[in-house]
Structures are given as structure tokens and as C-alpha cells.
C-alpha positions in Angstrom: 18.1 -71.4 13.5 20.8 -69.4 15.0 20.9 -67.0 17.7 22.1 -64.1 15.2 19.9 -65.5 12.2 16.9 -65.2 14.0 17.6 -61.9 15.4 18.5 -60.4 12.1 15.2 -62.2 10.6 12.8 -60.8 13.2 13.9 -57.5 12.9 14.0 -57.3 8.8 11.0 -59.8 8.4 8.4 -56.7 7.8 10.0 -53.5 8.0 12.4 -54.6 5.1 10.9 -57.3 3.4 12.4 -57.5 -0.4 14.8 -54.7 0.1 18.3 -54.9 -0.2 19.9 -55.0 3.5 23.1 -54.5 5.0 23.5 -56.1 8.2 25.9 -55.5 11.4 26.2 -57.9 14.3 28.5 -57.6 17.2 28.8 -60.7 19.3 28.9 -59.8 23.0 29.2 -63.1 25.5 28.9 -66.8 24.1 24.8 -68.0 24.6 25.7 -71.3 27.4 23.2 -74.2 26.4 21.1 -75.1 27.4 19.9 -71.7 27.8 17.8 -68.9 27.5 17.6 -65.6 25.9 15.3 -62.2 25.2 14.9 -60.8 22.0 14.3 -57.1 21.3 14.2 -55.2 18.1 13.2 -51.6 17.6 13.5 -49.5 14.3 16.1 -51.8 12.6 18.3 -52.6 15.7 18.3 -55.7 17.4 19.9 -57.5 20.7 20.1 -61.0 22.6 19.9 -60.5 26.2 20.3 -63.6 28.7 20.1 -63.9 32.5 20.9 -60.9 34.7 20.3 -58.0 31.7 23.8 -60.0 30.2 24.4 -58.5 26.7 25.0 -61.7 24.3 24.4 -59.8 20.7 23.9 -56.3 19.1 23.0 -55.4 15.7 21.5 -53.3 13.1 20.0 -53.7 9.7 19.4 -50.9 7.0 18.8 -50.3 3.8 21.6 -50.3 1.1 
């Protein structure tokens, strides 16, 4: 799975699960493999961060 898929599915998996969804990404900084990344969601937003605090991915997901 993606980077970005997996991000948008953690944060929709339960908090919008069989709603319809409208879903923003911004890509940041490429993810370098191999590598490794932190995953945080909170109240519909969602972001990749790697080494360092680096920003890779930002997002949101509400309701249409």
C-alpha cells in the first residue's frame, strides 16, 4: 500500500466508515527507500513525518 493510501485509510477507517469522503493530500518531500516514516492522524487530518521532524505528506478527509 502506498504512503498516501494508507494515510488516508487510517484516518477514515472508523471515524468515516461508509460515508461519502472528500479527500485532500499535499505531497511535501519524496519518502527515500528504503525508509522510514511516522504516521499521525487527528480529527480527520493526517501527515507522514520521516527523520529529523521532515514533513513528507499532509492531508485531510471530510465529509461530502
Amino acid at each position: 500500500m502506498t504512503d498516501p493510501t494508507r494515510a488516508f485509510y487510517d484516518a477514515i477507517a472508523e471515524d468515516y466508515a461508509g460515508e461519502a469522503v472528500v479527500v485532500h493530500a499535499e505531497f511535501e518531500a519524496p519518502v527515500l527507500l528504503p525508509g522510514a516514516v511516522t504516521y499521525g492522524a487527528q480529527e480527520g487530518r493526517f501527515e507522514l513525518r520521516g527523520p529529523g521532524d521532515r514533513l513528507h505528506l499532509t492531508g485531510e478527509v471530510r465529509p461530502v
